[in-house]
Structures are given as C-alpha cells and as structure tokens.
VOBAGU-130744 format. One record per residue (C-alpha): residue number from 1; x, y, z negated. Coordinates in Angstrom, 3 decimals, always signed. Last residue first. Example, Ala and Ser with C-alpha at 12.3 -4.5 7.8 and 13.67 -1.06 7.14 Angstrom:
BEGIN
> resi/east/north/up
> 2/+13.670/-1.060/-7.140
> 1/+12.300/-4.500/-7.800
end
This chain:
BEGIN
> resi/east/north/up
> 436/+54.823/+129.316/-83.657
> 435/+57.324/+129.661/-86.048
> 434/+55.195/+129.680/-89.017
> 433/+57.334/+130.435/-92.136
> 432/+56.041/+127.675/-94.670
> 431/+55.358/+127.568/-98.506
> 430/+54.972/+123.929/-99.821
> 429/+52.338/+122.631/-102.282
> 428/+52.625/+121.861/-105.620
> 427/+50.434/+125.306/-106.971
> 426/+53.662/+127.017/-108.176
> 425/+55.148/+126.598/-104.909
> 424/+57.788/+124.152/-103.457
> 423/+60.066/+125.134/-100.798
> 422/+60.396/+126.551/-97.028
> 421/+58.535/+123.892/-94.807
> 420/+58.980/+125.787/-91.551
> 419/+56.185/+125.750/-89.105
> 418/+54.289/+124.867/-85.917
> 417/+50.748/+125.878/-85.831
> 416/+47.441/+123.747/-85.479
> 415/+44.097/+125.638/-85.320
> 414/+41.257/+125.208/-87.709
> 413/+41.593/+128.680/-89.379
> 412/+44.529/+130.749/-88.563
> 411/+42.428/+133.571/-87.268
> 410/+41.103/+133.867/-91.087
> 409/+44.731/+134.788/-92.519
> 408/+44.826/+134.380/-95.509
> 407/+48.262/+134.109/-96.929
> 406/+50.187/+130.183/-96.265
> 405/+49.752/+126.915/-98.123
> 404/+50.863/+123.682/-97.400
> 403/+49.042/+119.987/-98.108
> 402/+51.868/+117.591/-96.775
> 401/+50.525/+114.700/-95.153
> 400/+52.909/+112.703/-92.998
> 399/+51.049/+115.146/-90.305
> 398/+51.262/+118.430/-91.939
> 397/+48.155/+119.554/-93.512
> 396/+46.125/+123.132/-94.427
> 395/+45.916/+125.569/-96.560
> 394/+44.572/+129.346/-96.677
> 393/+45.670/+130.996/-99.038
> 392/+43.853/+133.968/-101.378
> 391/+43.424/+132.445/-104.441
> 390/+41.937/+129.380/-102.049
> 389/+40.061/+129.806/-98.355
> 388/+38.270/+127.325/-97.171
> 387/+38.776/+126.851/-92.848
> 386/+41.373/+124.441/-92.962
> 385/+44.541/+124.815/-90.818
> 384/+46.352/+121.861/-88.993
> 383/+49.949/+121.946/-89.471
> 382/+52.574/+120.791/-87.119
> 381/+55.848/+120.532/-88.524
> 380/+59.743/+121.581/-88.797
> 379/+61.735/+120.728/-91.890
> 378/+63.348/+122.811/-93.714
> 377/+62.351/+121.268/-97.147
> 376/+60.566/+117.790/-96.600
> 375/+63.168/+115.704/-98.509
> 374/+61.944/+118.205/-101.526
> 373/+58.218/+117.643/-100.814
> 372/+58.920/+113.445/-100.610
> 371/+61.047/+114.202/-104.241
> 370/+57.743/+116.058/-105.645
> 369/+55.350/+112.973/-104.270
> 368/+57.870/+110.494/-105.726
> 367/+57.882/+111.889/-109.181
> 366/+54.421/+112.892/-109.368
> 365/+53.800/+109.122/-108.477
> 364/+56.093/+108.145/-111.091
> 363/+53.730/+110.567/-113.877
> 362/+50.698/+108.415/-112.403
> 361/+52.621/+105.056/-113.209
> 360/+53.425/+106.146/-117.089
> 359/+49.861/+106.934/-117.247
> 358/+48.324/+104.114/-115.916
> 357/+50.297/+101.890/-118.186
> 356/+49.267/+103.873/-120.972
> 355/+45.901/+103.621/-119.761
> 354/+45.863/+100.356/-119.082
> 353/+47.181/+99.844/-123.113
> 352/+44.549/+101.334/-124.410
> 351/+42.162/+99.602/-122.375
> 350/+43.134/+96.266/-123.832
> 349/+44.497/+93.741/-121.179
> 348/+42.125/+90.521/-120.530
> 347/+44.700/+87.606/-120.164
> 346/+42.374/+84.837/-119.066
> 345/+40.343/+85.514/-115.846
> 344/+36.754/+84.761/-115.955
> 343/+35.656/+88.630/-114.273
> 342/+38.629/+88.412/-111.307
> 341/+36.375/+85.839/-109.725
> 340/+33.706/+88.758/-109.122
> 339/+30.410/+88.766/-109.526
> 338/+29.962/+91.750/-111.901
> 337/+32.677/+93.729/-111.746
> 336/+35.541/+94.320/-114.537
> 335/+37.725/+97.444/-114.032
> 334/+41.415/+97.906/-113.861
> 333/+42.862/+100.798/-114.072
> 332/+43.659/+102.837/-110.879
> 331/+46.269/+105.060/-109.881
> 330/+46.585/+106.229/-106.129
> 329/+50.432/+106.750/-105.501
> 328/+52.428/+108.927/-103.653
> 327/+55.176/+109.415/-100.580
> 326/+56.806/+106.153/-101.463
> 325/+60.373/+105.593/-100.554
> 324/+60.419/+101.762/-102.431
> 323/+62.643/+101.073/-105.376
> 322/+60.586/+102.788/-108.169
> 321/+57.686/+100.776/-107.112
> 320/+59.710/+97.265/-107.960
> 319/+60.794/+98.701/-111.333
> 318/+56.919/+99.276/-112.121
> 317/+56.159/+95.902/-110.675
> 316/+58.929/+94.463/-113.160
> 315/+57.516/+96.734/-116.197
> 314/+53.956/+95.144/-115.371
> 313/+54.891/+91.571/-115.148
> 312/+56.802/+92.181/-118.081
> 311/+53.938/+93.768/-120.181
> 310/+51.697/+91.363/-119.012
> 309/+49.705/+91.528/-116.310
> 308/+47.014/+88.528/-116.621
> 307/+43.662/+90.114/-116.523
> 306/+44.522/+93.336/-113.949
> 305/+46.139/+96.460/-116.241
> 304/+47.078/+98.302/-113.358
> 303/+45.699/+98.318/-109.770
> 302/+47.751/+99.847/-107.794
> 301/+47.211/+101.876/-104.120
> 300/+49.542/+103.172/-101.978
> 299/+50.995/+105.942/-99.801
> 298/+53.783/+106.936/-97.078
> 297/+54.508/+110.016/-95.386
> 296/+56.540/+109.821/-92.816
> 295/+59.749/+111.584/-92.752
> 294/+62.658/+109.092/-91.560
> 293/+59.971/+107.859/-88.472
> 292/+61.357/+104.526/-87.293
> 291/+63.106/+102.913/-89.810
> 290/+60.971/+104.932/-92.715
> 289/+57.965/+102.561/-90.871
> 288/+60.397/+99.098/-90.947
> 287/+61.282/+99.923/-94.363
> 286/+58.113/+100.225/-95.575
> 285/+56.926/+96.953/-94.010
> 284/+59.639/+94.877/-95.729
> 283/+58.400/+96.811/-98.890
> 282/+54.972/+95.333/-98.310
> 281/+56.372/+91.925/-96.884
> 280/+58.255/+91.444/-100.094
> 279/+55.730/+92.223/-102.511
> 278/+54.004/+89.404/-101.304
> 277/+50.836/+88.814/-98.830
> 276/+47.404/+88.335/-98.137
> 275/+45.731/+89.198/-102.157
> 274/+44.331/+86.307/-104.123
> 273/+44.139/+89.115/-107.015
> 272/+45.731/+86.490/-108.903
> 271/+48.375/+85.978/-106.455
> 270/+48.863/+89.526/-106.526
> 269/+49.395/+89.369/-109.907
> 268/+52.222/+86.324/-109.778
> 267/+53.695/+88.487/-106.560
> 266/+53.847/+91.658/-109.180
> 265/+53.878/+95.013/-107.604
> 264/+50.376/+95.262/-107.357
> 263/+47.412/+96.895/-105.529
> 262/+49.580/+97.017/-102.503
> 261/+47.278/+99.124/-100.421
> 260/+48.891/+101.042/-97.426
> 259/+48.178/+104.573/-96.414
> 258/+50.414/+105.802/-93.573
> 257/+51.305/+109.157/-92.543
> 256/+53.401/+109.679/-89.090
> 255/+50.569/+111.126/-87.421
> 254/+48.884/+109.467/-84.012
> 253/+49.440/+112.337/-81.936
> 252/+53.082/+111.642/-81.672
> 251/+53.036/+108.513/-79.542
> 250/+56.208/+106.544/-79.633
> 249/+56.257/+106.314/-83.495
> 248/+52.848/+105.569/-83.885
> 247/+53.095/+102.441/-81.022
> 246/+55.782/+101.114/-82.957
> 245/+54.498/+100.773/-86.601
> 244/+51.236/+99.466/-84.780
> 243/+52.988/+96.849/-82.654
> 242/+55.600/+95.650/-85.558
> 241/+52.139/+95.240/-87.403
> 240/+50.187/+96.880/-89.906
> 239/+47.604/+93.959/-90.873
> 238/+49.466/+92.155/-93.697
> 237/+49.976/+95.553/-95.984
> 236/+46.133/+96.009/-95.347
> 235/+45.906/+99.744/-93.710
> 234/+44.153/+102.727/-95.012
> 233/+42.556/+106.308/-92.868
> 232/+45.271/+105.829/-89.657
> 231/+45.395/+109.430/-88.672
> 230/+44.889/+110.872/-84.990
> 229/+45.977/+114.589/-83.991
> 228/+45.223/+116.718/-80.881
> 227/+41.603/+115.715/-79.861
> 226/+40.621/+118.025/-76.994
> 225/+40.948/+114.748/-74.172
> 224/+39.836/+111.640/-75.231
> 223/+42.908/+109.245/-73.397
> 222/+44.428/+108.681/-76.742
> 221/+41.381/+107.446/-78.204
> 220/+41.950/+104.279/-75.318
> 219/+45.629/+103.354/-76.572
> 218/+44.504/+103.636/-80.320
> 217/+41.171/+101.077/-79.421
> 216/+43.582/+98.539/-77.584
> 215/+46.076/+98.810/-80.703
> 214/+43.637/+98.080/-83.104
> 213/+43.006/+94.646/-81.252
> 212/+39.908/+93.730/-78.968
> 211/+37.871/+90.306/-79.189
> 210/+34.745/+92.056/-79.859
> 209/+33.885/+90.924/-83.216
> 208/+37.709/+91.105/-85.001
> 207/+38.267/+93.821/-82.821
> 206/+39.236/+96.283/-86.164
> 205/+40.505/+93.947/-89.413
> 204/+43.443/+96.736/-89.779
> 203/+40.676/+99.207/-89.996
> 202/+39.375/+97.061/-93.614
> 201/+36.568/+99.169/-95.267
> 200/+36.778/+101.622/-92.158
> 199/+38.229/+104.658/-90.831
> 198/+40.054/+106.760/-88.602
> 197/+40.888/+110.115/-89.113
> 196/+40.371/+112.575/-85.946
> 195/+41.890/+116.031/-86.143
> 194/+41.011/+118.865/-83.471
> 193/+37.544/+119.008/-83.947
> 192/+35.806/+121.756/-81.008
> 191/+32.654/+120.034/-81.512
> 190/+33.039/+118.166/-77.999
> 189/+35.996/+116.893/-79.030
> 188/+33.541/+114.899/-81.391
> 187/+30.901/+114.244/-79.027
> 186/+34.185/+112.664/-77.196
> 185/+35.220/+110.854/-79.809
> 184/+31.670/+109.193/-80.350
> 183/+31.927/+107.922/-76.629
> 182/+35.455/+106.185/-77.194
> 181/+34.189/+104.878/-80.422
> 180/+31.081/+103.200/-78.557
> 179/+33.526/+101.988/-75.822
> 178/+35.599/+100.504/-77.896
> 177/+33.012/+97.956/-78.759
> 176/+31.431/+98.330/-82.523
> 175/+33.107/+97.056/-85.414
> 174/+32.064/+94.067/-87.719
> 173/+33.924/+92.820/-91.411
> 172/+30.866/+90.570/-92.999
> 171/+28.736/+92.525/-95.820
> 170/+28.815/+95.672/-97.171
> 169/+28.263/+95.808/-100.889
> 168/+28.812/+91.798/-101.235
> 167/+32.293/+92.450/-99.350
> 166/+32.710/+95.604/-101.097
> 165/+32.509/+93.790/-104.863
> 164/+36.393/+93.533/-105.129
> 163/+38.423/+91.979/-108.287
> 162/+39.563/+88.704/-106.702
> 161/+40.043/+89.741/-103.220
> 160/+36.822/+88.454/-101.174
> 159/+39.061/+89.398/-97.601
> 158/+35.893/+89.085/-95.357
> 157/+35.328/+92.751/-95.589
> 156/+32.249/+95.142/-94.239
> 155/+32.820/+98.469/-91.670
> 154/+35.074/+99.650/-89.009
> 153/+35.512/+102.082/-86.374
> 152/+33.888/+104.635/-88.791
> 151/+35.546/+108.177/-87.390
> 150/+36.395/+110.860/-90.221
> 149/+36.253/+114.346/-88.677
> 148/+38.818/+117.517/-89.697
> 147/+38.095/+120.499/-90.421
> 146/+35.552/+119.354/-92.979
> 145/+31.815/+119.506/-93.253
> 144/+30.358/+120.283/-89.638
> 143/+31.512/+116.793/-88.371
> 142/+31.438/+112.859/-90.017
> 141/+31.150/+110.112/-88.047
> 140/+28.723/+107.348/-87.739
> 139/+28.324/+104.491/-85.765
> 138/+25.843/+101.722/-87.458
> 137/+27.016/+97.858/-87.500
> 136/+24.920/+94.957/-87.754
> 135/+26.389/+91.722/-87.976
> 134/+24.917/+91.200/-91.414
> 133/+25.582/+87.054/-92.467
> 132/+26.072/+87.832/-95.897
> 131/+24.490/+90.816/-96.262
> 130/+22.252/+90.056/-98.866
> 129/+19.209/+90.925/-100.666
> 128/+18.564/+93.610/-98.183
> 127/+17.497/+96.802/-99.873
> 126/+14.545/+99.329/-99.769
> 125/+13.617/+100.254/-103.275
> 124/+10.552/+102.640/-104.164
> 123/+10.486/+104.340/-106.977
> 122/+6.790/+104.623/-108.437
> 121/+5.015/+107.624/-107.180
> 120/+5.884/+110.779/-109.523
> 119/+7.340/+112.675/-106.617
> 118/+5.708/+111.981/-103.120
> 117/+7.281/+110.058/-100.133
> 116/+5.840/+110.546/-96.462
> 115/+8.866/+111.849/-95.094
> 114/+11.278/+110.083/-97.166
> 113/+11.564/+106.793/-95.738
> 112/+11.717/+107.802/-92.032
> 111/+14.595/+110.299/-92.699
> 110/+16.029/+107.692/-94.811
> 109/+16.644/+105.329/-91.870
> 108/+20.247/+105.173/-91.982
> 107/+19.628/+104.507/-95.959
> 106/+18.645/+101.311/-94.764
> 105/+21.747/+99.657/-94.102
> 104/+23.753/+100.444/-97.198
> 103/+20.952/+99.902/-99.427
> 102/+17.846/+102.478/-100.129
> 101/+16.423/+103.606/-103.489
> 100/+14.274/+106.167/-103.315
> 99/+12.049/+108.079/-106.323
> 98/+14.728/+108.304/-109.014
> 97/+13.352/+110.669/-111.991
> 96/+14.017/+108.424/-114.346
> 95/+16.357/+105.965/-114.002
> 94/+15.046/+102.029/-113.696
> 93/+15.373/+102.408/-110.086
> 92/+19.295/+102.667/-110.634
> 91/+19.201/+99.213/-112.196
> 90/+16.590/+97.754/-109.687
> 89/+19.221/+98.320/-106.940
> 88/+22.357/+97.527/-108.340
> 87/+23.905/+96.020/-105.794
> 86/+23.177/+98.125/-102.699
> 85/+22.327/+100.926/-104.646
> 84/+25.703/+100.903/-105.747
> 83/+26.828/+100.343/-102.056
> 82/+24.718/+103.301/-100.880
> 81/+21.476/+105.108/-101.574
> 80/+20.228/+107.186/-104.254
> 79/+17.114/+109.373/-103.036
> 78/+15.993/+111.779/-105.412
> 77/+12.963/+114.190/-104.723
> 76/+12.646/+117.397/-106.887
> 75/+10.398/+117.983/-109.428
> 74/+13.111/+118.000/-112.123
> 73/+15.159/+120.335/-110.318
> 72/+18.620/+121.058/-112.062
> 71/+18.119/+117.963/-114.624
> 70/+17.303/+115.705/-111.723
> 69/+19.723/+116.831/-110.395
> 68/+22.627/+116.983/-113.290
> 67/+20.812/+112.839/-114.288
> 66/+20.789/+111.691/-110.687
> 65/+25.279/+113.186/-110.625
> 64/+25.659/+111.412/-114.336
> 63/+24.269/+108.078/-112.237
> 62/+26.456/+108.103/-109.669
> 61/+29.895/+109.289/-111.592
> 60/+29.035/+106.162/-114.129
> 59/+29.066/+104.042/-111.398
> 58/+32.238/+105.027/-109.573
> 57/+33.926/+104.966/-113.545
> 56/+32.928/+101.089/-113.207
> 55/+34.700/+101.019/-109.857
> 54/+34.279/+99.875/-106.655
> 53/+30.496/+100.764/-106.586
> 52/+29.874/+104.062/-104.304
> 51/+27.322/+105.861/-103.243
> 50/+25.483/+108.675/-101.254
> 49/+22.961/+110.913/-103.381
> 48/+20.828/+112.323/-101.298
> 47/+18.576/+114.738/-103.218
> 46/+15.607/+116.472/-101.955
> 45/+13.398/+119.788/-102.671
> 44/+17.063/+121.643/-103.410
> 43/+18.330/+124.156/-105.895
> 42/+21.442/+125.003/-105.070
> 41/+25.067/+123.578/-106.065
> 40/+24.120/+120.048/-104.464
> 39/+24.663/+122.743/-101.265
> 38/+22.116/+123.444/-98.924
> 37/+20.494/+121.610/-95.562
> 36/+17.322/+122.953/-94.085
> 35/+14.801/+120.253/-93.103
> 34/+11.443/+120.598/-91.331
> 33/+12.894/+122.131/-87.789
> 32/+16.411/+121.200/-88.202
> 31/+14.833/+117.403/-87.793
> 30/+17.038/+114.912/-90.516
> 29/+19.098/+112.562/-88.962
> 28/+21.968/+114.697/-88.852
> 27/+22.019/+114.083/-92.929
> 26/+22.609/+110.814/-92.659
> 25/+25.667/+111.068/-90.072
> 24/+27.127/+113.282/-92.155
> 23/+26.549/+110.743/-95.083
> 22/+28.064/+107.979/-93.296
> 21/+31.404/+109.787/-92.561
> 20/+31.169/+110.945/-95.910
> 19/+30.973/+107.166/-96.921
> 18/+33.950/+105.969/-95.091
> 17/+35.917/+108.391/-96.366
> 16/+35.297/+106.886/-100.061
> 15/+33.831/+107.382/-102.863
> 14/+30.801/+109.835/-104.011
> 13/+28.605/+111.903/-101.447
> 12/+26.194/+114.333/-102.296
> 11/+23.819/+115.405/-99.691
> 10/+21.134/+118.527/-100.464
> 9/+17.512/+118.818/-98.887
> 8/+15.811/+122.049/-98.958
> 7/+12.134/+121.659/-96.970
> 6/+11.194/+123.742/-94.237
> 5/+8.643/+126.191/-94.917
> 4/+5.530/+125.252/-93.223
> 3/+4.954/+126.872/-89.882
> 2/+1.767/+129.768/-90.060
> 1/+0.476/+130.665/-86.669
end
C-alpha cells in the first residue's frame, strides 16, 4: 500500500518568548504521520507564520517574512496567525498569497483549519472581534527547539499603558491553576530540559484568576524534580516584591537574572505612559536585588522618543540610567499604534531625533553590559550548554545571564558545568576554565 507523502510544513515565529512557546505548542498539534516539520530555510507545502504587533517595525518584519515565502514557494500554503493577525486581520488577508488568517485563540486549532484548505481559495480569516471579556487560557510550552523551554504561566494585560496594543491583542490577564503548570513541568523534565523560563505578557500579574500568588507557583516548580534552573522571563517594576527578591536569593535554582521594564526614566513620561510606578521605586527595587545577590544580572526596557520627551526630559532619564547597576538595555523607539491613547498626544518627536536618542542609549547599554562582564571576571558559575555550535564554540549561559563561549566539545551539550569567567573575547562573550 501506497501512504501519501507527508506534507512539509515550516513555523516562523516573530516577537516574543511567549510566542515561541505558543508556536511549539502549534506545531505539536500537527499528526507526525501527515506532517513533517523543516526549516523556513527549506522549501515547505505550509507556512506558519506566528506574530507579533507591538511595534510598527514588528509589522513590517510579518509581512516581509509572507512576501520571502510566498516568494520561495508560491504554491505553498500561508497561514499568518497571532496578535497582528489578531488586529489586523483583513489587512494581512488583503496580501497575496495569504490563505489563513487565524487570531490568537484560534490559531491553536490550525491543525483543524488547514487540513481541508486549498491554495487559490479565498483567504479565510478566523478571529474573535474581541477579547475583552476572554477568560480562556491555552497551556503551551515550548521543547525540541532550544535547550532550554519557555513555560506560559501567563497570558493577556489589564495594565492599558498608553502606547500598548497587547491588551486588545490578547485580552484580560488569566493563568491556569498551579496544578496545570506543575503537570506541564513535569512533561518537560520528562524531555530531559534542564532550564525552565517562565513566561507571560504580565508574570508578575500570575494568580490573579485563581487566587494564588507568584510565589505559591515558584514554591510548587521547585518540587518538579529533573529541572535544575528556573528564570523569571520579565517582571512589572511594581510587581517584584520584597517576597520575590527574597525567595530568589534563598533558593538558587531560580537564577539571579532579572528583566524589569522601566520604559522611561522620566516620572513626567511615565506618567504619560500611565505606567504603575516612579523612577524611584524602579531603582529602589534595583538596589534591593544587587542587596541581596551582588552579581545578578539585571535588564530593562525604554521607550525613547514617547510624544512629550523633550530633550531635557530625555537627557535627565538618560542621567537617571547611568546611575543604576544595569546589566543591559533593550532599545526601542517609539512607535504610534492604532487605538492607543498614546496616538493624540501633543509633543510628537521627529524620527531623526529618536534615533539619535536611541543611539546614544544603545551605545550606554554596551557600556553597562561590558562593565557587568568585567565585574564578572573570576567569578565562579553554573553554565548551561547549548547544543548549536558557532566558529567552532559551543556557548551557553550563566545564570545572571552571561552568554560564554568554550571549544567544541559535543559531550558538553545541554549539561550544566561549573566554571571560571576568565575575560572578555573578541566575540563579547567571556572565556571560562571549567572547573567541574
């Protein structure tokens, strides 16, 4: 008997963790026995393209990555699902060559969607109008990708900050019970993953529907046994608490590195941005983490050239930023979205000058990042190693997040080893000795 040939299917994912969790959990929904998953390098029968919508520049990466498919196989299917499809459902419909269109909740059913789909029928869009009152929430983590697995324990916002789309894109903040996370843990022991990274749209938010805490979900992931290392994915300034700070410190397989957003340095911008706190409590919360654990790594996110920032509101954040023991920042200009509050402000600042703003802030970051490596140097760590190799390294992370790199060695791969951070190579990682 003759089986039909399976069919190639590739997954691209743009944005965040969150959404490569989600897509690994996609593309395990497809049967092994019609489907066999390839690279978005290969020529493939299907296309999922996973996406994302917090940026203008996010769009523009979705639809060049339908145009290089559809350009690569032009009789192949392409499925764009996600938070841009989410809003923007009619507008990516409108590109040729798309045949799916699914929002954030139904793309979990894409499986069931695509199976009878044919190319050349009209695109077909599958999205909730709103999410508004969505208490639905999907598990998903990520495994078979990366050597490490990202865990959704988390999803939706109810923060409405004045430049974000996510909470239209994904609806009320919901989380499953611990249980459920406790369960998808152990699958993921179960894989032989080492490294767990929690995340979410808003983690610090987590319990919210269940009447549980973050903590109560960290004390209960600690009990999984076969996963060695835990790391908090991004943290809301006003969410990480004496509690969490405290519990990380006493328990070292939750990593000492620590993502939180300020977006600005400014309190009159974050005002604007009708963000939860003031500078203040972000660098008070710095202090308390370095307090505790002298090494951890320690990262942000700005926002520069929001309407309003003028030059001395942005030279007084930058002065701020220059202050605070920062590991590294994440450098965004401003961009306008639809449906936003943000959109009406007064004060509109020329790109030009976000990008010079941007660029002065992204050369402190290098700053901060190389004096983090050089506080680093002789320092004991744990390192988990990834399985790609690189000119002939292979690489891997400490826990405050140090990327270090060490000669091939393929027996290395996804284990964790203790070694010495020696100095700074060429490439901006470290060199190590491994003692262990």
């Amino acid at each position: 008997m003759n089986y039909p040939a399976r069919k190639k299917i590739a997954f691209h994912t743009l944005g965040c963790k969150l959404n490569f969790a989600e897509t690994s959990t996609i593309s395990r929904s497809f049967p092994e026995d019609k489907y066999e998953k390839v690279s978005t390098g290969q020529k493939a029968d299907i296309y999922v393209i996973n996406t994302c919508s917090v940026t203008d520049a996010a769009d523009k990466k979705c639809r060049q990555a339908i145009r290089k498919f559809i350009n690569m196989s032009p009789d192949a299917i392409i499925a764009v699902v996600g938070c841009y499809a989410q809003l923007k459902p009619e507008i990516i419909a409108s590109i040729p060559g798309v045949d799916l269109v699914l929002g954030v909740n139904e793309r979990f059913n894409i499986a069931y969607y695509i199976e009878s789909l044919k190319k050349k029928s009209p695109c077909l869009i599958y999205s909730s109008s709103s999410l508004a009152s969505s208490d639905k929430f999907i598990p998903s983590f990520s495994a078979g990708d990366r050597t490490r697995s990202f865990l959704k324990i988390q999803d939706g916002c109810d923060y409405w900050c004045a430049y974000c789309t996510i909470p239209l894109a994904r609806g009320p903040s919901r989380n499953p019970e611990i249980a459920t996370l406790v369960d998808q843990a152990m699958e993921i022991a179960a894989r032989g993953i080492k490294e767990i990274v929690l995340t979410g749209i808003n983690i610090g938010d987590f319990g919210k529907t269940t009447n549980d805490s973050l903590i109560d979900l960290m004390t209960e992931l600690l009990k999984v046994p076969g996963i060695e290392r835990y790391r908090i994915s991004s943290i809301e300034p006003n969410l990480i608490t004496d509690e969490i700070i405290e519990f990380i410190s006493n328990n070292p397989r939750f990593l000492p590195h620590f993502h939180i957003p300020l977006q600005s340095g400014s309190d009159k911008i974050l005002r604007l941005m009708k963000r939860r706190y003031s500078r203040d409590l972000f660098r008070e919360r710095v202090e308390t983490i370095t307090g505790k654990l002298q090494y951890a790594g320690i990262g942000t996110d700005i926002i520069t050239g929001f309407p309003g920032e003028s030059e001395k509101d942005f030279e007084d954040a930058f002065r701020f930023l220059e202050e605070l023991p920062l590991s590294y920042l994440h450098v965004f200009p401003y961009s306008e979205r639809p449906a936003t509050h943000a959109i009406n402000l007064p004060g509109k600042v020329k790109n030009q000058e976000k990008e010079k703003r941007s660029k002065k802030l992204l050369e402190l970051s290098d700053e901060k990042h190389r004096k983090f490596l050089e506080n680093n140097i002789g320092q004991v760590a744990e390192v988990l190693f990834e399985k790609v190799r690189s000119a002939g390294m292979i690489t891997g992370l400490t826990g405050n997040y140090i990327r270090v790199e060490y000669p091939w060695q393929s027996n290395l791969a996804e284990k964790i080893r203790k070694v010495r951070l020696k100095d700074i190579s060429p490439t901006g990682r470290m060199s190590i000795d491994i003692i262990d």
